[in-house]
C-alpha positions as CSV (number, residue, x, y, z in Angstrom):
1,X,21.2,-10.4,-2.6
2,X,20.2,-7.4,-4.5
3,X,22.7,-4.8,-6.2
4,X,21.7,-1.8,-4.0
5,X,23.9,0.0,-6.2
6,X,22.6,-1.6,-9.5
7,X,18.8,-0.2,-8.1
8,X,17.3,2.4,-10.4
9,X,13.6,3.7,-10.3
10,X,11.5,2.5,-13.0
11,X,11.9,5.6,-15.0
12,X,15.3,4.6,-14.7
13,X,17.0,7.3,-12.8
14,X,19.2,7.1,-10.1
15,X,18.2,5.4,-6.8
16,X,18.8,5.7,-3.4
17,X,21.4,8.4,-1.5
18,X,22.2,5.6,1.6
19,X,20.8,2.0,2.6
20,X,22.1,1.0,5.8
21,X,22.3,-2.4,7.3
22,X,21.6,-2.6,10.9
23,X,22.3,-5.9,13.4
24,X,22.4,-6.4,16.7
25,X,23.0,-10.7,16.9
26,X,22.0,-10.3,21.2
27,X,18.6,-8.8,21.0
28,X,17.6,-10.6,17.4
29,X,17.7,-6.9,15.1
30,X,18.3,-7.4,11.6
31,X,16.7,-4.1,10.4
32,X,17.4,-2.0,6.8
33,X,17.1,1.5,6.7
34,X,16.2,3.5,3.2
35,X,17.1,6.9,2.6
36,X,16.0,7.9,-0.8
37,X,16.6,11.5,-0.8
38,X,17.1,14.8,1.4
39,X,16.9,17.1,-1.3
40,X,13.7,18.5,0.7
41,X,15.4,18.0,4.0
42,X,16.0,14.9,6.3
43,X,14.3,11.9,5.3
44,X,11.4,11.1,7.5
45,X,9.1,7.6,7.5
46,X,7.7,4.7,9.5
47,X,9.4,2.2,10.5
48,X,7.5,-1.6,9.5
49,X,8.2,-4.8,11.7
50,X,6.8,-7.2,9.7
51,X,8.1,-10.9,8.8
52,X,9.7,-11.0,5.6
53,X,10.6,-14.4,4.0
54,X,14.1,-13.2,3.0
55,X,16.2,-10.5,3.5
56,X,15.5,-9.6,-0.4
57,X,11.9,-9.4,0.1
58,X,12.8,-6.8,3.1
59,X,15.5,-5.3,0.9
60,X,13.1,-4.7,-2.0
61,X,10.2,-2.8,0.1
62,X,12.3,-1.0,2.1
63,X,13.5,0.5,-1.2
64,X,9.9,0.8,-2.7
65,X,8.5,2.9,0.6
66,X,11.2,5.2,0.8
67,X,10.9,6.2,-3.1
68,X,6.7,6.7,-2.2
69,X,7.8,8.5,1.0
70,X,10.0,11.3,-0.8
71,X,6.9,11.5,-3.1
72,X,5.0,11.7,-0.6
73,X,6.4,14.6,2.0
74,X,6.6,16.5,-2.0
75,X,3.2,16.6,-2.6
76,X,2.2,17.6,1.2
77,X,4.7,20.4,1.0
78,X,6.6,19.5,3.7
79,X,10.4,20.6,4.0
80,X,11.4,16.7,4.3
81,X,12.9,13.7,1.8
82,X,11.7,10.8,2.1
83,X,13.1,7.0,4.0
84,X,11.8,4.0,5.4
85,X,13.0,1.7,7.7
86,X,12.1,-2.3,7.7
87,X,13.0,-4.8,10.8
88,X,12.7,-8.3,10.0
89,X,10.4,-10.5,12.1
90,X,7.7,-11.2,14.0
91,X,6.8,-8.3,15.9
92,X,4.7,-10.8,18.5
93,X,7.4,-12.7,19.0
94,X,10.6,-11.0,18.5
95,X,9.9,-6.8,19.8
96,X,11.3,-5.8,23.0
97,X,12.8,-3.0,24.4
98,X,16.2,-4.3,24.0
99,X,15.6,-5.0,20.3
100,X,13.9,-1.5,20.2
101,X,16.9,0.2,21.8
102,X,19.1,-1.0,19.8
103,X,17.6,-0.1,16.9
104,X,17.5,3.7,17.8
105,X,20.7,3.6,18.1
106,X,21.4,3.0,14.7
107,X,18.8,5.5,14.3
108,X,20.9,8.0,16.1
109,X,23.9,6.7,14.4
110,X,22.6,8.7,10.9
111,X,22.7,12.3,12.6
112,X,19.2,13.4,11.6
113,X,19.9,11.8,8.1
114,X,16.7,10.0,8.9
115,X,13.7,10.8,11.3
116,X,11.5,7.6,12.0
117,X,8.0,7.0,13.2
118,X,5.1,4.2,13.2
119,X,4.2,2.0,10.3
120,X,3.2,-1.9,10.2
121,X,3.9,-3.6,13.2
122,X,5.3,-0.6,15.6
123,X,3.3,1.8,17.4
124,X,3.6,5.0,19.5
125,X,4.6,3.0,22.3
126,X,7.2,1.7,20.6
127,X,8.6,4.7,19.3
128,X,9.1,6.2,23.2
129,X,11.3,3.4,23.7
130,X,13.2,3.9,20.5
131,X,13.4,7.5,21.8
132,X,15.2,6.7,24.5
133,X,18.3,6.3,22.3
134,X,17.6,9.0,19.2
135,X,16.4,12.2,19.4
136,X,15.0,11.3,15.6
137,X,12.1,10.4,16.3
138,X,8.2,11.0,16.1
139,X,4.7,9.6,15.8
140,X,5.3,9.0,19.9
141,X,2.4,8.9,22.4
142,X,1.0,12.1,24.0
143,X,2.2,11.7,27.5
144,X,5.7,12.1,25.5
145,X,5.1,15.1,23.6
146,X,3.9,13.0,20.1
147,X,0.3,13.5,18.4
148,X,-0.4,9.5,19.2
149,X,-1.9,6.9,16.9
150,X,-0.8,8.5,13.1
151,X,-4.4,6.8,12.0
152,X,-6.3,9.5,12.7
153,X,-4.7,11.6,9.9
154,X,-4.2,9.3,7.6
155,X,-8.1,8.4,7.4
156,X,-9.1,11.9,7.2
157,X,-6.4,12.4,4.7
158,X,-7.8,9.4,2.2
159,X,-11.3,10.5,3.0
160,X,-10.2,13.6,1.6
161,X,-8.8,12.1,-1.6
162,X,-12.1,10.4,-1.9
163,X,-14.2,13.4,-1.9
164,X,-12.1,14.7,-3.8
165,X,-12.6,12.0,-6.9
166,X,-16.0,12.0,-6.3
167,X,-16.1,15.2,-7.1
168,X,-14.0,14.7,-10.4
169,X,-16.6,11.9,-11.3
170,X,-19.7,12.2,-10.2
171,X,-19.3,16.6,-9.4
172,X,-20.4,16.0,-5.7
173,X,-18.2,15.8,-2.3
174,X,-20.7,13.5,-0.9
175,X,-20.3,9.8,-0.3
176,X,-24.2,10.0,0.1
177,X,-25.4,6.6,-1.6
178,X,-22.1,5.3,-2.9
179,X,-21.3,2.0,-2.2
180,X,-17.5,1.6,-0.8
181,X,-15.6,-1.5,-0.2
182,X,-12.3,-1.2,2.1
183,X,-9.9,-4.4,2.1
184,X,-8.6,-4.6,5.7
185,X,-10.0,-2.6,8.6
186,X,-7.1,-1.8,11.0
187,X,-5.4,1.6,12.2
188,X,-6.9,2.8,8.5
189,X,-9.8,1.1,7.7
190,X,-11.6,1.6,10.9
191,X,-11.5,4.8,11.2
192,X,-12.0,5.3,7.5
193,X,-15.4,3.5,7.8
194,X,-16.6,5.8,10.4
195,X,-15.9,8.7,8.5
196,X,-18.0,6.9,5.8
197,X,-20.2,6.1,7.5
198,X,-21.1,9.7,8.6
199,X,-20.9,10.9,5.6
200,X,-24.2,8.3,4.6
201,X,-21.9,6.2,2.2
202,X,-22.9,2.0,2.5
203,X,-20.0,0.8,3.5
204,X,-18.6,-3.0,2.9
205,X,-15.2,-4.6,4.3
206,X,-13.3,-7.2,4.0
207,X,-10.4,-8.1,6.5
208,X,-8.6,-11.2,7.3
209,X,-8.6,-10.7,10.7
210,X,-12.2,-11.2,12.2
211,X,-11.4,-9.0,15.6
212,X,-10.5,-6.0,12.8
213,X,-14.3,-6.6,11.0
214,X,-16.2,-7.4,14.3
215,X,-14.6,-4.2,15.8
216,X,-16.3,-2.0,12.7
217,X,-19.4,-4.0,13.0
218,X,-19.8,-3.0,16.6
219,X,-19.2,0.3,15.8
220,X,-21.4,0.4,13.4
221,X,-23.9,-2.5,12.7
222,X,-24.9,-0.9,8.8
223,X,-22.0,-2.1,7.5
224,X,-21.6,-5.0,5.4
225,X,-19.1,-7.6,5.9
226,X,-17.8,-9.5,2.8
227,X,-16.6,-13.4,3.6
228,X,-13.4,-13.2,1.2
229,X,-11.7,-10.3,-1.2
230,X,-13.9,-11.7,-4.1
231,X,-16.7,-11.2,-2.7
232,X,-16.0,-7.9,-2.0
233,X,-14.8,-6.9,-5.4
234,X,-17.7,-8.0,-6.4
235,X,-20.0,-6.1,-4.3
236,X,-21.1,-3.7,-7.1
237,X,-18.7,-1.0,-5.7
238,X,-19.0,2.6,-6.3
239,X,-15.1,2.7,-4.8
240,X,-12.8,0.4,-3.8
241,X,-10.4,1.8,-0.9
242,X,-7.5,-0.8,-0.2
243,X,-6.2,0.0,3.2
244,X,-4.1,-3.4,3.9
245,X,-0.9,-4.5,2.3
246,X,0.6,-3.1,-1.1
247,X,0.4,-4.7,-4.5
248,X,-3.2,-4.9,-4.3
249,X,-4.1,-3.8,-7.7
250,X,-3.2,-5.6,-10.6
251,X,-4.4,-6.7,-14.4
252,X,-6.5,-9.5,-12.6
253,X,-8.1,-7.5,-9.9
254,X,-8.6,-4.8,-12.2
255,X,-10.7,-7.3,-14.5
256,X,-12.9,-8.1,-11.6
257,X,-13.4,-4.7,-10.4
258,X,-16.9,-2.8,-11.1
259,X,-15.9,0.3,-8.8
260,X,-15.4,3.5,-10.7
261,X,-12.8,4.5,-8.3
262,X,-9.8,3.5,-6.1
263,X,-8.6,5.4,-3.4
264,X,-7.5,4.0,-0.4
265,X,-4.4,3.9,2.7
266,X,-2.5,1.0,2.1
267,X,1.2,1.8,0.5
268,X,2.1,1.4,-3.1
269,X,-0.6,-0.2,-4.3
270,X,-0.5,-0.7,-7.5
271,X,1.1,-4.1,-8.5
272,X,3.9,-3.1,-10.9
273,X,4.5,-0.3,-12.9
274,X,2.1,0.1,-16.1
275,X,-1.2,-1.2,-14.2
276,X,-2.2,2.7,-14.3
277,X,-2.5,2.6,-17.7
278,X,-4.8,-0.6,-17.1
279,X,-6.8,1.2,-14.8
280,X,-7.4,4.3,-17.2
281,X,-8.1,2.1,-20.1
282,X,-11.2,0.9,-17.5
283,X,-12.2,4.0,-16.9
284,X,-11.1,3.6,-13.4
285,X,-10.1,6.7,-11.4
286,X,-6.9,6.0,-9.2
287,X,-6.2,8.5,-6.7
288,X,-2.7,8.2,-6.0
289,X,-1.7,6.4,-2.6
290,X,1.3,8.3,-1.6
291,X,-1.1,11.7,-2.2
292,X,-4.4,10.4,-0.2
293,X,-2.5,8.6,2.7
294,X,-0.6,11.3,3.3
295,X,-2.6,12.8,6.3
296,X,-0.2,10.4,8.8
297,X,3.0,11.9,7.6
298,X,2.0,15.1,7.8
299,X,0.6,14.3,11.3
300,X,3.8,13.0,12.9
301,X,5.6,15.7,10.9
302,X,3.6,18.5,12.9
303,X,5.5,16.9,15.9
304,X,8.9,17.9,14.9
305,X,7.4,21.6,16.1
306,X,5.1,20.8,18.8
307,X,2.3,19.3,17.6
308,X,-0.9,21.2,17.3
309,X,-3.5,18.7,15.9
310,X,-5.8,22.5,14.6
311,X,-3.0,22.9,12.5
312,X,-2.1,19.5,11.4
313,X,-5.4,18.5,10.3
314,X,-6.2,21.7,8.7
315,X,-3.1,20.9,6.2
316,X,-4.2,17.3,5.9
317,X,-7.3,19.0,4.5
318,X,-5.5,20.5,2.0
319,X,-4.9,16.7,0.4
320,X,-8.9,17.6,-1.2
321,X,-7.3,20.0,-3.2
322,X,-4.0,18.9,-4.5
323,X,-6.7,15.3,-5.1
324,X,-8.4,17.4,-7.8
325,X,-5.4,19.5,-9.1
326,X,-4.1,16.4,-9.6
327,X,-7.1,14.8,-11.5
328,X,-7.4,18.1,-13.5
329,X,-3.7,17.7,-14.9
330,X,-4.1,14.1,-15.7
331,X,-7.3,14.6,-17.8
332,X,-5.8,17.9,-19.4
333,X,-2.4,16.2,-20.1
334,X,-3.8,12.9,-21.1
335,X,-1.6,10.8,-18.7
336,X,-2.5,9.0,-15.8
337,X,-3.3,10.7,-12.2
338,X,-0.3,8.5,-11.0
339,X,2.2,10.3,-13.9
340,X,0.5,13.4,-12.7
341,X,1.3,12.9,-9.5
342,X,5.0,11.8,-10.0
343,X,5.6,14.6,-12.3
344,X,4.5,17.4,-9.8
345,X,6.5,15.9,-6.8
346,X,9.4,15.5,-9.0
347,X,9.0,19.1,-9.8
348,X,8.8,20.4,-6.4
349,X,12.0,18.2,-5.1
350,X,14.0,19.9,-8.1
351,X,12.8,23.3,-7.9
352,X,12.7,23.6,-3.9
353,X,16.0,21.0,-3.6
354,X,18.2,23.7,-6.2
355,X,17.9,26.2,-3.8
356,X,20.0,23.8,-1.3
357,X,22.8,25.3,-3.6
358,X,22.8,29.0,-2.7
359,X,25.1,29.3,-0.3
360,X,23.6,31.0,3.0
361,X,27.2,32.2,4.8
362,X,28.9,30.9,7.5
């Protein structure tokens, strides 16, 4: 098992303020909660069901997300650190309400510590059940108060980012022409595509599941369905959007990649630390992950007073802007967008997280 305490960032700072180990041996829970920091305020982020192959494999992304999710609420200038939570297993076999219960009452157990919502595997159904034991919760359904499906954001959000490195690239907004290729067409993806798709971009995906690609084909039958990941890399992208799993980019992908650009939802995307420097020495634009998917944080977080989706999406708008600060800084600084990225959340957390110390009275 992993040293949690041994775990430093690979910057080498300090880690994590808590990880908590949850069980419940009845109902099948084995579950690991992340806290990275609540400098900001209480940590908020999805909780993923997903089968792990060991309890270091859960250990070790559970660590990962909660780092991006601090980063994360920074840069969309929210008042809130960032956590994750992972439960191990097969959410088609294993989720119930008992297992689901049980879990928010670990939830509870943290005081506020951590707020949780949907990610991988869970969904706002799920969290109303998980409500039903912790008030710390959101991303619930809208018969219960919640915004619903967190998607919706989060694909406005990256198309956003997009735009946004279009406009850095090519100095136009519009998708008009460009060739994009998303890798896996779920909550994301799907709605991603349509927003593509609008916008007049030719649009190619690629998705393991064949319900996920005949759902976008019926939706919209333009689109262009690639028969493996290789094939669509090698679609003569204009931008490559990787809405699935994490880790997607790395030195070999990278090699096979003609797209200019990569900005898409999935989570931590980049295979280890260093590809960025790959991808500049390409001449590849990254836009940041944590920055262009944030549109579902902020979503969920607009619960926590009353959701108003006017509002919400108004401030998931805003991710266009902070895309090309971001961009700006990098080329001006001669780093990558991802150090440009790290080194304005970092600044915010310090600057906004000090005045924690000024004491308010009793």
């Amino acid at each position: 098992m992993t040293n949690v305490f041994a775990v430093r960032n690979d910057d080498g700072q300090p880690g994590h303020e808590q990880v908590v180990f949850c069980q419940d041996t009845q109902s099948g829970l084995r579950a690991i909660i992340a806290i990275y920091s609540t400098a900001l305020g209480p940590a908020l982020g999805g909780t993923r069901f997903y089968p792990y192959p060991d309890e270091d494999a859960a250990l070790a992304d559970v660590l990962n997300l909660s780092r991006a999710m601090a980063y994360k609420n920074a840069l969309a200038g929210l008042d809130l650190g960032g956590g994750k939570a992972v439960i191990i297993g097969n959410p088609e076999q294993l989720k119930s309400e008992a297992l689901l219960r049980a879990y928010g009452r670990f939830v509870e157990s943290l005081n506020g510590r951590y707020i949780t919502a949907c990610d991988i595997g869970t969904y706002s159904e799920d969290m109303d059940i998980v409500a039903r034991e912790s008030r710390h919760v959101t991303g619930r359904t809208v018969p219960n108060g919640g915004a619903g499906d967190s998607s919706v954001l989060t694909a406005f959000g990256v198309f956003q980012g997009m735009r946004a490195a279009a406009d850095h690239l090519w100095g136009d907004t519009s998708l008009a022409g460009k060739t994009v290729g998303i890798e896996g067409v779920g909550k994301v993806g799907h709605r991603l595509a349509d927003h593509l798709v609008a916008d007049g971009a030719h649009v190619v995906i690629y998705d393991t599941s064949q319900v996920a690609t005949e759902k976008v084909r019926a939706a919209h039958p333009e689109v262009d369905i690639a028969v493996s990941r290789a094939e669509l890399l090698a679609s003569q992208l204009d931008v490559y959007s990787p809405c699935a799993l994490g880790g997607a980019v790395d030195e070999d992908m990278v090699q096979a990649l003609g797209a200019r650009i990569i900005c898409g939802g999935a989570n931590n995307q980049l295979a280890h630390r260093g590809v960025e420097k790959i991808l500049a020495d390409h001449g590849i634009i990254y836009a940041p992950d944590y920055l262009v998917n944030s549109g579902g944080v902020i979503q969920v977080a607009d619960e926590l007073h009353g959701f108003n989706f006017e509002r919400a999406s108004s401030r998931a708008e805003q991710i266009f802007g902070t895309t090309k600060q971001i961009l700006a800084t990098a080329d001006k600084e001669g780093v990558s967008p991802a150090v440009a990225a790290d080194r304005l959340a970092e600044r915010r957390i310090a600057e906004i997280g000090r005045l924690r110390g000024i004491y308010l009275g009793s």
